[in-house]
PDB file as gemmi writes it, atoms N, CA and C in Angstrom:
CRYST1    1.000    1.000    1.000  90.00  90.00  90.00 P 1                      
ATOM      1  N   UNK A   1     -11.741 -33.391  59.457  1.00  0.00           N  
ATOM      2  CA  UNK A   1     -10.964 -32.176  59.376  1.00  0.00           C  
ATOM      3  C   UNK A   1     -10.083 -32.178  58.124  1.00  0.00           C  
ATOM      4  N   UNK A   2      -9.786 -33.241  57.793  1.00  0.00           N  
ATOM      5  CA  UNK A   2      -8.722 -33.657  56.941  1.00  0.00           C  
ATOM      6  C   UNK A   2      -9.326 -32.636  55.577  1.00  0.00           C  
ATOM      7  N   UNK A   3     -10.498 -33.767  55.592  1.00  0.00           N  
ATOM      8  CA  UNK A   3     -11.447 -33.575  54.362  1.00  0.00           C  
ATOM      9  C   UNK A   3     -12.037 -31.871  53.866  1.00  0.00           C  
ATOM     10  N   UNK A   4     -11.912 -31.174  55.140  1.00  0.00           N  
ATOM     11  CA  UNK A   4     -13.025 -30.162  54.551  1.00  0.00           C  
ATOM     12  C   UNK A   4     -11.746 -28.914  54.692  1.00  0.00           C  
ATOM     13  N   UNK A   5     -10.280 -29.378  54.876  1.00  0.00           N  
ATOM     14  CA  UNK A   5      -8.919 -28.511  54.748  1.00  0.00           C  
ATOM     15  C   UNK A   5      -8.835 -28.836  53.172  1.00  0.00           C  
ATOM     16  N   UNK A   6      -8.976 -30.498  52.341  1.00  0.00           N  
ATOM     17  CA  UNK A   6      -8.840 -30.874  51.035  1.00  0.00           C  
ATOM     18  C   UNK A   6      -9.723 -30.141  50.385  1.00  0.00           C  
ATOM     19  N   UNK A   7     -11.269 -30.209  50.665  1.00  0.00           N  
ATOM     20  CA  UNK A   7     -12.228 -29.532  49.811  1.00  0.00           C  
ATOM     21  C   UNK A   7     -11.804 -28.323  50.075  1.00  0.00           C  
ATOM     22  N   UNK A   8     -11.795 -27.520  50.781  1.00  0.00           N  
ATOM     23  CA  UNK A   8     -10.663 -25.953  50.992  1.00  0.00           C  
ATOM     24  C   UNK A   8      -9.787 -25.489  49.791  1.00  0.00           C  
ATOM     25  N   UNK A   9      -8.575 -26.263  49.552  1.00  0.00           N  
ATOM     26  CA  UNK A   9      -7.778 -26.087  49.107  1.00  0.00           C  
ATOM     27  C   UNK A   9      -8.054 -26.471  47.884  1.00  0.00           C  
ATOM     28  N   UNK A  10      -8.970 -27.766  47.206  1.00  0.00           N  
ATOM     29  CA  UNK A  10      -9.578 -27.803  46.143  1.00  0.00           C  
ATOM     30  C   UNK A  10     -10.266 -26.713  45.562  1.00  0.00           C  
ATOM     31  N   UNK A  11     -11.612 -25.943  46.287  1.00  0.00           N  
ATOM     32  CA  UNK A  11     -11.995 -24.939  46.213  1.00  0.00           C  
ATOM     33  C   UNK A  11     -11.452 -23.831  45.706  1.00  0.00           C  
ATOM     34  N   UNK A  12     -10.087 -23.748  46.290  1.00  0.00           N  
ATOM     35  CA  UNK A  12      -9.257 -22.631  46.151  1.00  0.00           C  
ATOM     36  C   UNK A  12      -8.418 -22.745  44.978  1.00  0.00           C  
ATOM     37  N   UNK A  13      -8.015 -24.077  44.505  1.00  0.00           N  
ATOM     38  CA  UNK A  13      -7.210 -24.123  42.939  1.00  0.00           C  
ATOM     39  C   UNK A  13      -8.456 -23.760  42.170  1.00  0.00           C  
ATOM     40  N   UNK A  14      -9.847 -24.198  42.115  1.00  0.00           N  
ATOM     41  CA  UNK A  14     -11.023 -24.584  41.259  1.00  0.00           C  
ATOM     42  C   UNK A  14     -10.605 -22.194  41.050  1.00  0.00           C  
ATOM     43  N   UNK A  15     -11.159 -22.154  42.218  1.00  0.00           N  
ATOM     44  CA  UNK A  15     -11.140 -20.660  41.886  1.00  0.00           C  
ATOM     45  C   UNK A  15      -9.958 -20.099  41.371  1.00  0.00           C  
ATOM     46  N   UNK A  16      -8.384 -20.586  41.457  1.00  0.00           N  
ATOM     47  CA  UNK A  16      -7.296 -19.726  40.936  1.00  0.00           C  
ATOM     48  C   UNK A  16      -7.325 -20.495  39.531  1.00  0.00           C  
ATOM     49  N   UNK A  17      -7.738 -21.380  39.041  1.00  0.00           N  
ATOM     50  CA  UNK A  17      -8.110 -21.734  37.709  1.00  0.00           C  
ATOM     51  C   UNK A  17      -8.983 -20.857  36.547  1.00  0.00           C  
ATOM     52  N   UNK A  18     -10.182 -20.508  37.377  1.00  0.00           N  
ATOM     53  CA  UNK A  18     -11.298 -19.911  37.032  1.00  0.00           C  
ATOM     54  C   UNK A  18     -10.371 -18.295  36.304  1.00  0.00           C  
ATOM     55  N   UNK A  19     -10.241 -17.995  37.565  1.00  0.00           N  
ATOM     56  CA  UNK A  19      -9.372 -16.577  37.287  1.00  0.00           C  
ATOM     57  C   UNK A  19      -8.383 -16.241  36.754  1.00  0.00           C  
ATOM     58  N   UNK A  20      -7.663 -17.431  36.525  1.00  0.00           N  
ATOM     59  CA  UNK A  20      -6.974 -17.958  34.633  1.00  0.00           C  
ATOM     60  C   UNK A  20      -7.221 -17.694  33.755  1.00  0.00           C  
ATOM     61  N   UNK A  21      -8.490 -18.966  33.762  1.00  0.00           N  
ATOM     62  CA  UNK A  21      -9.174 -18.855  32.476  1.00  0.00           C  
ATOM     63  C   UNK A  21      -9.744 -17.828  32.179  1.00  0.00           C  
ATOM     64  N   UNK A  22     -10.352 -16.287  32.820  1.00  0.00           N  
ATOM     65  CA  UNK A  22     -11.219 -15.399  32.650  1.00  0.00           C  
ATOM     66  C   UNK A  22      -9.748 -14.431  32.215  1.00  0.00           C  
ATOM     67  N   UNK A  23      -8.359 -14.606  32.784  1.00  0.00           N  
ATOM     68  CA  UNK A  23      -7.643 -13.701  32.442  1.00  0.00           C  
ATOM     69  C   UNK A  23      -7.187 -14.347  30.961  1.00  0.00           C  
ATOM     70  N   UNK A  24      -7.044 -15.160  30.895  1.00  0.00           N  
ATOM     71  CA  UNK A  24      -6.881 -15.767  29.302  1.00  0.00           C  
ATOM     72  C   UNK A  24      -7.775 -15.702  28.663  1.00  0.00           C  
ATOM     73  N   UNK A  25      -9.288 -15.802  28.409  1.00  0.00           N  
ATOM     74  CA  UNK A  25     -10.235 -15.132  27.730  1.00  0.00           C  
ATOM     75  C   UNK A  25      -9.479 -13.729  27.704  1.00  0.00           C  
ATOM     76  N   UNK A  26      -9.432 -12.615  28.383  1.00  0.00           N  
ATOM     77  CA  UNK A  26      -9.398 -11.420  28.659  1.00  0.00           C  
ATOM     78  C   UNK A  26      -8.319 -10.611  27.261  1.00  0.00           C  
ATOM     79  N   UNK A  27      -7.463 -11.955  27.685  1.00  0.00           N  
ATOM     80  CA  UNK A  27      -5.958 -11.478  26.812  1.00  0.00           C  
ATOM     81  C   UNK A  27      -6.084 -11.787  25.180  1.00  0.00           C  
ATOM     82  N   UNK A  28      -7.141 -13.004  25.378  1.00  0.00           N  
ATOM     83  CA  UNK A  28      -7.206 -13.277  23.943  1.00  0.00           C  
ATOM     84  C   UNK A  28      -8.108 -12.408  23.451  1.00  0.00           C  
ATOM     85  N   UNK A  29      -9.167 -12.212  23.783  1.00  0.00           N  
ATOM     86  CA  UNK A  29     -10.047 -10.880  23.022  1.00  0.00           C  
ATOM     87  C   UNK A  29      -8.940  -9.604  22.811  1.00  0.00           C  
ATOM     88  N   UNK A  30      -8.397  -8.870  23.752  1.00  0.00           N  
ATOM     89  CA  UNK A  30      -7.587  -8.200  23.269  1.00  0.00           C  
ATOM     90  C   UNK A  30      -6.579  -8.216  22.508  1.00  0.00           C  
ATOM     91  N   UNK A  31      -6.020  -9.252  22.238  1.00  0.00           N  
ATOM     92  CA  UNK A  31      -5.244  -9.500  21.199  1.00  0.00           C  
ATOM     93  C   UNK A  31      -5.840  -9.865  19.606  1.00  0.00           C  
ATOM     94  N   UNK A  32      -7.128 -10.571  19.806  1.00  0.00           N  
ATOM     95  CA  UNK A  32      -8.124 -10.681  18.546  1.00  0.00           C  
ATOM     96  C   UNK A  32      -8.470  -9.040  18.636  1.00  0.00           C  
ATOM     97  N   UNK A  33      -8.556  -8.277  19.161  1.00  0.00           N  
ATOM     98  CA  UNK A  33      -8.945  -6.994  18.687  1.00  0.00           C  
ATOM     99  C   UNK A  33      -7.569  -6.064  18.301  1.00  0.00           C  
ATOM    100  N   UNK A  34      -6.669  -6.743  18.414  1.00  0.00           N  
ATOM    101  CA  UNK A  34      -5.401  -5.861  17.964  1.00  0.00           C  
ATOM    102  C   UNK A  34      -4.722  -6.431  16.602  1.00  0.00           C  
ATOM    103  N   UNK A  35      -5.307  -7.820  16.571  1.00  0.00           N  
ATOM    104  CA  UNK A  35      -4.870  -8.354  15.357  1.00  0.00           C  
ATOM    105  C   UNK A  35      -5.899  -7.593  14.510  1.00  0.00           C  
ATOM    106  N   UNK A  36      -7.055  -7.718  14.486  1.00  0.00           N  
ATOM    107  CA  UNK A  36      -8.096  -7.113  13.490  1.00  0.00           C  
ATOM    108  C   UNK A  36      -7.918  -5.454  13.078  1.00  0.00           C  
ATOM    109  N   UNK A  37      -7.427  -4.736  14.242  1.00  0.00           N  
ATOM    110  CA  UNK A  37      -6.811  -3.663  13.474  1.00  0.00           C  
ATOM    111  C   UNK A  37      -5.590  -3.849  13.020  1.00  0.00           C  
ATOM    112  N   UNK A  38      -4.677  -3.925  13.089  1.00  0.00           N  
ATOM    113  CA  UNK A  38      -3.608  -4.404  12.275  1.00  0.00           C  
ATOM    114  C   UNK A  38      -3.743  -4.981  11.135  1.00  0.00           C  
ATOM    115  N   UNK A  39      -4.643  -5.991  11.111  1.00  0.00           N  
ATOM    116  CA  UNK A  39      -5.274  -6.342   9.777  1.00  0.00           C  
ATOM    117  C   UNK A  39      -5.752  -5.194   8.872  1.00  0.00           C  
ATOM    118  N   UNK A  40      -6.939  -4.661   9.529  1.00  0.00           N  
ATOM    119  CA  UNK A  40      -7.286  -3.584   9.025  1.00  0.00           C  
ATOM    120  C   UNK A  40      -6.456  -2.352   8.117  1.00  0.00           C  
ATOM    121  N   UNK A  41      -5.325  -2.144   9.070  1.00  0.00           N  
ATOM    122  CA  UNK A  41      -4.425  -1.199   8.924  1.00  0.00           C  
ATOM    123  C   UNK A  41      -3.785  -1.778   7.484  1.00  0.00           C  
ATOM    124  N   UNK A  42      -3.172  -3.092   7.201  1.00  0.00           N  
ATOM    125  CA  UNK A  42      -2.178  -3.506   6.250  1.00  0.00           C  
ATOM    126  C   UNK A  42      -3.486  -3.185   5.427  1.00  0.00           C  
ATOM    127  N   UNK A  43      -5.061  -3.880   5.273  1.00  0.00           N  
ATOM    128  CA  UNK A  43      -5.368  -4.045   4.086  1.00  0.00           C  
ATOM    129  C   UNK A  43      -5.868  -2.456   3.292  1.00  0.00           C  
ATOM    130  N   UNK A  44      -5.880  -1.377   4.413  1.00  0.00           N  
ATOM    131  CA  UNK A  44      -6.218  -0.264   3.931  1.00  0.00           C  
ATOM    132  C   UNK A  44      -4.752   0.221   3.297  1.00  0.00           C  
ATOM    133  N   UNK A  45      -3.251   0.053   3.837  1.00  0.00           N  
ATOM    134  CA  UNK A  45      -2.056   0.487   3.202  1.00  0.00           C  
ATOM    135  C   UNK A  45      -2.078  -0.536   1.679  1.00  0.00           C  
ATOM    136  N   UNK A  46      -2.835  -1.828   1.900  1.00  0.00           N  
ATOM    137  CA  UNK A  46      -2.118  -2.383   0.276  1.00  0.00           C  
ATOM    138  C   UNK A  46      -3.206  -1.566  -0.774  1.00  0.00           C  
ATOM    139  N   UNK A  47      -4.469  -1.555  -0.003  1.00  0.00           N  
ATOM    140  CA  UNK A  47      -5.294  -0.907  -1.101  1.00  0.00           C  
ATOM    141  C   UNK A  47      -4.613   0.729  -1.467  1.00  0.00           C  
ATOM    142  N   UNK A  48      -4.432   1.574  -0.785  1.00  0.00           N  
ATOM    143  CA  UNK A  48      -3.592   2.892  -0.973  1.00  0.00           C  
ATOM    144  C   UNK A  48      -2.307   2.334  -2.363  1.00  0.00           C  
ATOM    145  N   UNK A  49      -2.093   1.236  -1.941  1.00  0.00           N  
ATOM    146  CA  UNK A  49      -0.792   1.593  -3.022  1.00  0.00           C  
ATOM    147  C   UNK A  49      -1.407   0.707  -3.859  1.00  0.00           C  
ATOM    148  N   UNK A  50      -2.231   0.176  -4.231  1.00  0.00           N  
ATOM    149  CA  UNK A  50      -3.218  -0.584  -5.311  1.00  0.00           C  
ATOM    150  C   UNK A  50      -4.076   0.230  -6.275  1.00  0.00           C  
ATOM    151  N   UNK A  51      -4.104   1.481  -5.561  1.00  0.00           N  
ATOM    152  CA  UNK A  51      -4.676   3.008  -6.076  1.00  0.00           C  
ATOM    153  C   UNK A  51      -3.350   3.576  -6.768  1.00  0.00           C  
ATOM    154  N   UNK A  52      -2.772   3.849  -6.308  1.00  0.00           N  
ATOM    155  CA  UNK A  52      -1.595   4.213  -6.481  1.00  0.00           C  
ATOM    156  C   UNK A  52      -0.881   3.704  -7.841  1.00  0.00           C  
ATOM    157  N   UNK A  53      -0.575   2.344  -7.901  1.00  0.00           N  
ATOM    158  CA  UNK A  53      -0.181   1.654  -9.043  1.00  0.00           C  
ATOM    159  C   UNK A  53      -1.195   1.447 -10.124  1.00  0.00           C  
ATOM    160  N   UNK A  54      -2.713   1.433  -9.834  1.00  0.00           N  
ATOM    161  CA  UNK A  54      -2.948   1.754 -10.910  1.00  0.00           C  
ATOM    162  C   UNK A  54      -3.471   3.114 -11.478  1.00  0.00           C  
ATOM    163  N   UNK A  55      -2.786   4.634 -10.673  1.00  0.00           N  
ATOM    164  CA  UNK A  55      -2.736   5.537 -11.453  1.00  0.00           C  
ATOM    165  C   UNK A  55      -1.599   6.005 -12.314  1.00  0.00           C  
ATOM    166  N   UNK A  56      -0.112   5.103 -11.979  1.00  0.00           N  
ATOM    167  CA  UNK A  56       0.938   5.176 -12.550  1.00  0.00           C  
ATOM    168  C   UNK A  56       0.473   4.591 -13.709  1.00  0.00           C  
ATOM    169  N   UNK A  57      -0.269   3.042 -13.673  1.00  0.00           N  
ATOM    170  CA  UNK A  57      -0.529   2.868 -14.912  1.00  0.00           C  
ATOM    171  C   UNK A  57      -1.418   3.185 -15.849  1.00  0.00           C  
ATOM    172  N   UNK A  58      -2.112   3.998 -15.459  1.00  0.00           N  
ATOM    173  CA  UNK A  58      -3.273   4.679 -16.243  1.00  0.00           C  
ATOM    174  C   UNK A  58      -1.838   5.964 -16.956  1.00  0.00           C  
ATOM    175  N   UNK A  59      -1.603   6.800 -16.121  1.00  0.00           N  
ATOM    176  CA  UNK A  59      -0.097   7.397 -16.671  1.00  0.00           C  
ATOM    177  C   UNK A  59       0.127   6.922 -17.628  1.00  0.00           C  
ATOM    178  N   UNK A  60       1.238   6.046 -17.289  1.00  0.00           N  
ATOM    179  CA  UNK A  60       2.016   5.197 -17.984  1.00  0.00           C  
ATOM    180  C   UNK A  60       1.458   5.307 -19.460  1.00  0.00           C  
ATOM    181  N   UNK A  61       0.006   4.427 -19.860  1.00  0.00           N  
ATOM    182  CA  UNK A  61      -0.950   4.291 -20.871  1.00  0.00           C  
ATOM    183  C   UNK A  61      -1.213   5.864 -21.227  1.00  0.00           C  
ATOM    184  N   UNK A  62      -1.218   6.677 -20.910  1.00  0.00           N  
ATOM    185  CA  UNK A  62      -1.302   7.916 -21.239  1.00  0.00           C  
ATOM    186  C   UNK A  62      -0.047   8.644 -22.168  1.00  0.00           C  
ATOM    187  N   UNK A  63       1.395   8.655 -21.050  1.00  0.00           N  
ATOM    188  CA  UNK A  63       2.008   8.988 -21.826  1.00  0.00           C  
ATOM    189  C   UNK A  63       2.686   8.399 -23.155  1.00  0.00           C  
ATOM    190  N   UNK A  64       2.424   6.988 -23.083  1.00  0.00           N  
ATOM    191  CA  UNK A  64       3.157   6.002 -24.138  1.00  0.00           C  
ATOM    192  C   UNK A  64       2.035   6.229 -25.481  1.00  0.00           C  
ATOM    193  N   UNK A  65       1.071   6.455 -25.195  1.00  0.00           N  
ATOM    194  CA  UNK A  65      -0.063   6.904 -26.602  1.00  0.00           C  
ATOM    195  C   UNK A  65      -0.260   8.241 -27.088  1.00  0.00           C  
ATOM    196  N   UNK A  66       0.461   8.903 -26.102  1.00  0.00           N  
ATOM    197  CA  UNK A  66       1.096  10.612 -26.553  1.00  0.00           C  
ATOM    198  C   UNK A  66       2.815  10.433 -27.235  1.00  0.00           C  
ATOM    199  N   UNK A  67       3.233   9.275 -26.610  1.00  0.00           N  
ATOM    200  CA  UNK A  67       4.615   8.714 -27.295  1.00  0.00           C  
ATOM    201  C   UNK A  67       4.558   8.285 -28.525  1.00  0.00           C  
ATOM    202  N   UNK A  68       3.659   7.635 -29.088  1.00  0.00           N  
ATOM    203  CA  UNK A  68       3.390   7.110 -30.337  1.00  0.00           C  
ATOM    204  C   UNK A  68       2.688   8.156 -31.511  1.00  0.00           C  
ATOM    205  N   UNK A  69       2.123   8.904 -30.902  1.00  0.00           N  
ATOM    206  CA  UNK A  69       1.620   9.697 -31.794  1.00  0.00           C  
ATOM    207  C   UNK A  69       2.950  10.561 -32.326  1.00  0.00           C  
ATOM    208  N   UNK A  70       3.747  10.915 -31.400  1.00  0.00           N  
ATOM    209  CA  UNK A  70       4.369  11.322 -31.961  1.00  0.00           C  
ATOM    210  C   UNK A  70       5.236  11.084 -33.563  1.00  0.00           C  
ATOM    211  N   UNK A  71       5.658  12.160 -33.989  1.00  0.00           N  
ATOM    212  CA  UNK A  71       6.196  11.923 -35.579  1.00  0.00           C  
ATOM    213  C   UNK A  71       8.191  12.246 -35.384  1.00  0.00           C  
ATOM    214  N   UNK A  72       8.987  11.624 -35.546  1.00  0.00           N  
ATOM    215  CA  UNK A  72      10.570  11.729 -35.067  1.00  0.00           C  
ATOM    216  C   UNK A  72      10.892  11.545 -36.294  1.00  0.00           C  
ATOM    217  N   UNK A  73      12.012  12.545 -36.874  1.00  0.00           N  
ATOM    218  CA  UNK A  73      12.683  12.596 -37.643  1.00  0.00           C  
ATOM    219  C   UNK A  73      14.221  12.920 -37.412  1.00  0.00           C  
ATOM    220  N   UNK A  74      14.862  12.540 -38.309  1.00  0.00           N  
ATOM    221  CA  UNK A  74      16.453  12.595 -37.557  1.00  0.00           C  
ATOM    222  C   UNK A  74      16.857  13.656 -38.041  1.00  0.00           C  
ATOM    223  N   UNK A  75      18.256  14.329 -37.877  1.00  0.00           N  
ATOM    224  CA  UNK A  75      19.045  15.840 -38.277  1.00  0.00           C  
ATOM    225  C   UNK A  75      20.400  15.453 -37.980  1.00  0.00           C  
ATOM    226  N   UNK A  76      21.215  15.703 -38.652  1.00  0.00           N  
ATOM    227  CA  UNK A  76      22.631  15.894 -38.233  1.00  0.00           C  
ATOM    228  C   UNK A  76      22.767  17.212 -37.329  1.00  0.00           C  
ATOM    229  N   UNK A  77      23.515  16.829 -36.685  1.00  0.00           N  
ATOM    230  CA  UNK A  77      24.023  18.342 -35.818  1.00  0.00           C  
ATOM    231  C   UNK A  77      25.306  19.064 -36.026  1.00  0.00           C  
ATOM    232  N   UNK A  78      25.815  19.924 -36.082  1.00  0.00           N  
ATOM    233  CA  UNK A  78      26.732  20.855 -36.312  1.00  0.00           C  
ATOM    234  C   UNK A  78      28.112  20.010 -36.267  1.00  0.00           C  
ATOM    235  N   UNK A  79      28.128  18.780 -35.332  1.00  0.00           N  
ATOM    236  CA  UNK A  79      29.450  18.645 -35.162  1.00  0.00           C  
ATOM    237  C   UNK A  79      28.983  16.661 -35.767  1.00  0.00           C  
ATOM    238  N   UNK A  80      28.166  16.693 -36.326  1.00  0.00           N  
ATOM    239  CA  UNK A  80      28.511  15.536 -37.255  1.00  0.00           C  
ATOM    240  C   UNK A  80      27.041  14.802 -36.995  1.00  0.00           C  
ATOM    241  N   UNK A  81      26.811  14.243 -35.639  1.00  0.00           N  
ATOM    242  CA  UNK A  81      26.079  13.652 -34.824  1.00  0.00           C  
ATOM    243  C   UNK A  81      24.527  13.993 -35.243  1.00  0.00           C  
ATOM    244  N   UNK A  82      23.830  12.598 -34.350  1.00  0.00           N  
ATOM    245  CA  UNK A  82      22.545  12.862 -34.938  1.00  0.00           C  
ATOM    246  C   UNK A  82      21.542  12.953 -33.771  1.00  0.00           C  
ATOM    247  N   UNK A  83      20.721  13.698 -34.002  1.00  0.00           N  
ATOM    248  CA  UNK A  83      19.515  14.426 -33.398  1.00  0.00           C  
ATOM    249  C   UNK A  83      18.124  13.892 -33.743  1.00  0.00           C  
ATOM    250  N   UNK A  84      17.434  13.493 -32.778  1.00  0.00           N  
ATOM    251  CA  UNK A  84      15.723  13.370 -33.195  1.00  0.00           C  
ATOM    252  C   UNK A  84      14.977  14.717 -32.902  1.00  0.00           C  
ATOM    253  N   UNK A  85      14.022  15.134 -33.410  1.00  0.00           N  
ATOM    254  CA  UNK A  85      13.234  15.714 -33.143  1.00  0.00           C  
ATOM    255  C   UNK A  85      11.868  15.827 -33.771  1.00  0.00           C  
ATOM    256  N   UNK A  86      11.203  16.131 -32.520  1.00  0.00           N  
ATOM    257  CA  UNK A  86       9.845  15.687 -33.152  1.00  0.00           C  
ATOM    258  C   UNK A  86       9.093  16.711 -34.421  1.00  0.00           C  
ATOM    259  N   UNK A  87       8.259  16.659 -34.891  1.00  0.00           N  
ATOM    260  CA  UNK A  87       7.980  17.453 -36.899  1.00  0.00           C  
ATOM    261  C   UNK A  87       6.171  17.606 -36.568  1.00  0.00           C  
ATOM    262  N   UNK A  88       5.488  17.533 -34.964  1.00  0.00           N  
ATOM    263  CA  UNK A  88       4.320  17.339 -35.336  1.00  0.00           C  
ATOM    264  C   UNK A  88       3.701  17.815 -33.590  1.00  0.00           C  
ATOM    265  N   UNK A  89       2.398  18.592 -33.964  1.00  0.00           N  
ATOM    266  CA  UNK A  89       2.113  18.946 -32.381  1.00  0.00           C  
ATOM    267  C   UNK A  89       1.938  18.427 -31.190  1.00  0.00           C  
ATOM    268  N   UNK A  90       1.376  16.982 -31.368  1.00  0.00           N  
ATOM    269  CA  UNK A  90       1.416  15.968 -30.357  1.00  0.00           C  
ATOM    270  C   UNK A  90       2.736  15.881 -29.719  1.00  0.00           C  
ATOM    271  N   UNK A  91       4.112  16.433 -30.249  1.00  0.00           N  
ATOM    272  CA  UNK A  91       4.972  16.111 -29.506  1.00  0.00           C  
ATOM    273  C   UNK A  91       4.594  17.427 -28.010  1.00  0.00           C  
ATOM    274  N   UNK A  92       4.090  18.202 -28.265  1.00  0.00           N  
ATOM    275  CA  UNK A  92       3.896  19.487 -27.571  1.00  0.00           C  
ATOM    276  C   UNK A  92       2.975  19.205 -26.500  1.00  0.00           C  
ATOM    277  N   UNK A  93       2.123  18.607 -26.688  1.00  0.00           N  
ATOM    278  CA  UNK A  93       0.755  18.425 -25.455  1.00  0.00           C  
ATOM    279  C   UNK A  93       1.294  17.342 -25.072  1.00  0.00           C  
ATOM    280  N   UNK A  94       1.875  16.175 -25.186  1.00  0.00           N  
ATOM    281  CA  UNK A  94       2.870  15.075 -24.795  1.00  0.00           C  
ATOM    282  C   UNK A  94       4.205  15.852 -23.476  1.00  0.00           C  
ATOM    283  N   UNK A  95       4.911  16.721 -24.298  1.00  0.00           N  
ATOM    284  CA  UNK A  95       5.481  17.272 -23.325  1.00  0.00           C  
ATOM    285  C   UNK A  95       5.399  18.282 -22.209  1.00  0.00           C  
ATOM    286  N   UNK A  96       3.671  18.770 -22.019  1.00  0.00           N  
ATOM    287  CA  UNK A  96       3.010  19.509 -21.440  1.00  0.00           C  
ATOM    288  C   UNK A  96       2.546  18.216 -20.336  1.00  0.00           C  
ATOM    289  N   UNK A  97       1.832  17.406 -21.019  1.00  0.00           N  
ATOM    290  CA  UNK A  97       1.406  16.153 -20.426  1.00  0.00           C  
ATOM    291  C   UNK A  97       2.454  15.452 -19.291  1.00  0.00           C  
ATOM    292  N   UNK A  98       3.503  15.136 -19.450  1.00  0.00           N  
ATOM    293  CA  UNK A  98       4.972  14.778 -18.546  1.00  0.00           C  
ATOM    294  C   UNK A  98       4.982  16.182 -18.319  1.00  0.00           C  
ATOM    295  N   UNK A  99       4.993  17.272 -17.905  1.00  0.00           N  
ATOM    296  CA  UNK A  99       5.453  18.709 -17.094  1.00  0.00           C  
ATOM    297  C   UNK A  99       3.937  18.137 -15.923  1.00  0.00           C  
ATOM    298  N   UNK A 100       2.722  18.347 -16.564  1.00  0.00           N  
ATOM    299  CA  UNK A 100       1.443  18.299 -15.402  1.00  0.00           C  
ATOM    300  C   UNK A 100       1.651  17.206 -14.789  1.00  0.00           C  
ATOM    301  N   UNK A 101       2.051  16.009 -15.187  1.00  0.00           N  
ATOM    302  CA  UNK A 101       2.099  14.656 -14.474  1.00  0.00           C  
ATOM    303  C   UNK A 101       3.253  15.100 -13.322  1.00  0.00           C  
ATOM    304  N   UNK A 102       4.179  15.573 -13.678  1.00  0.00           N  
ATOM    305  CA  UNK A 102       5.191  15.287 -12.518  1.00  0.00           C  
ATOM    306  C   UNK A 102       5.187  16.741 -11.744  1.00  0.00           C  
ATOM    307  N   UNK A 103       4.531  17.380 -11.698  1.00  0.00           N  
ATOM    308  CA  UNK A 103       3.874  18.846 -10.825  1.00  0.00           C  
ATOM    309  C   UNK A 103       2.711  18.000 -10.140  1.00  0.00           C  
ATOM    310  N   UNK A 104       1.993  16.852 -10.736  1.00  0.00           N  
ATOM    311  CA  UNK A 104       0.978  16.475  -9.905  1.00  0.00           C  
ATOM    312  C   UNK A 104       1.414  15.620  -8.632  1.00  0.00           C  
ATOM    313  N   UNK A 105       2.249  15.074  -9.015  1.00  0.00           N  
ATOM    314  CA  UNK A 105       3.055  14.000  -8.135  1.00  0.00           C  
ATOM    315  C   UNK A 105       4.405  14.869  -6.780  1.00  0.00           C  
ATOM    316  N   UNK A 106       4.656  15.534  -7.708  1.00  0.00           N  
ATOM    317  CA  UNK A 106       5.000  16.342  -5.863  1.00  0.00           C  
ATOM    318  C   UNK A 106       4.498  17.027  -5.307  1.00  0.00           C  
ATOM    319  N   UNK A 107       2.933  17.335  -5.732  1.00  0.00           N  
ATOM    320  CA  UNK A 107       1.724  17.861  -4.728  1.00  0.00           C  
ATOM    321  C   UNK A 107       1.404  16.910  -3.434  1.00  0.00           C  
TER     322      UNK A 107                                                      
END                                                                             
């Protein structure tokens, strides 16, 4: 009697073990499937701003070679002081260029 109350109760941890382990499988797949989107999620936000930074720097390279072309010459101004201004058309599509860039950016 002893014996088959022990195998009983053995039986019965063997099974509340089992149903452990199947709930711990259970939890870990769902959590491997929540890490992998989350993963997912960061590597699609770093790529967005990896796009992002390098259209500032395509910009950037844009306006600094519309910067150089430019031609600056200096002027005194009325009250003594001195003035640049640009003597050549590139300063014009340069400053058209910075008006479309920053109309594009608060679209």
């Amino acid at each position: 009697a002893r014996e088959e109350v022990f195998e009983r109760e053995q039986a019965l941890r063997v099974s509340e073990l089992d149903t452990a382990l199947e709930q711990q499988k259970l939890l870990t797949a769902e959590l491997s499937k929540k890490l992998a989107e989350i993963t997912s999620l960061k590597l699609r936000d770093a790529k967005r701003q990896m796009e992002r930074i390098e259209h500032l720097r395509n910009d950037f390279a844009m306006l600094k070679h519309g910067l150089d072309m430019v031609q600056w010459e200096q002027a005194r101004t009325e009250d003594g002081g001195l003035q640049l201004f640009a003597t050549n058309e590139d300063f014009l599509e340069l400053k058209q260029a910075v008006a479309d860039l920053a109309a594009a950016k608060e679209e």
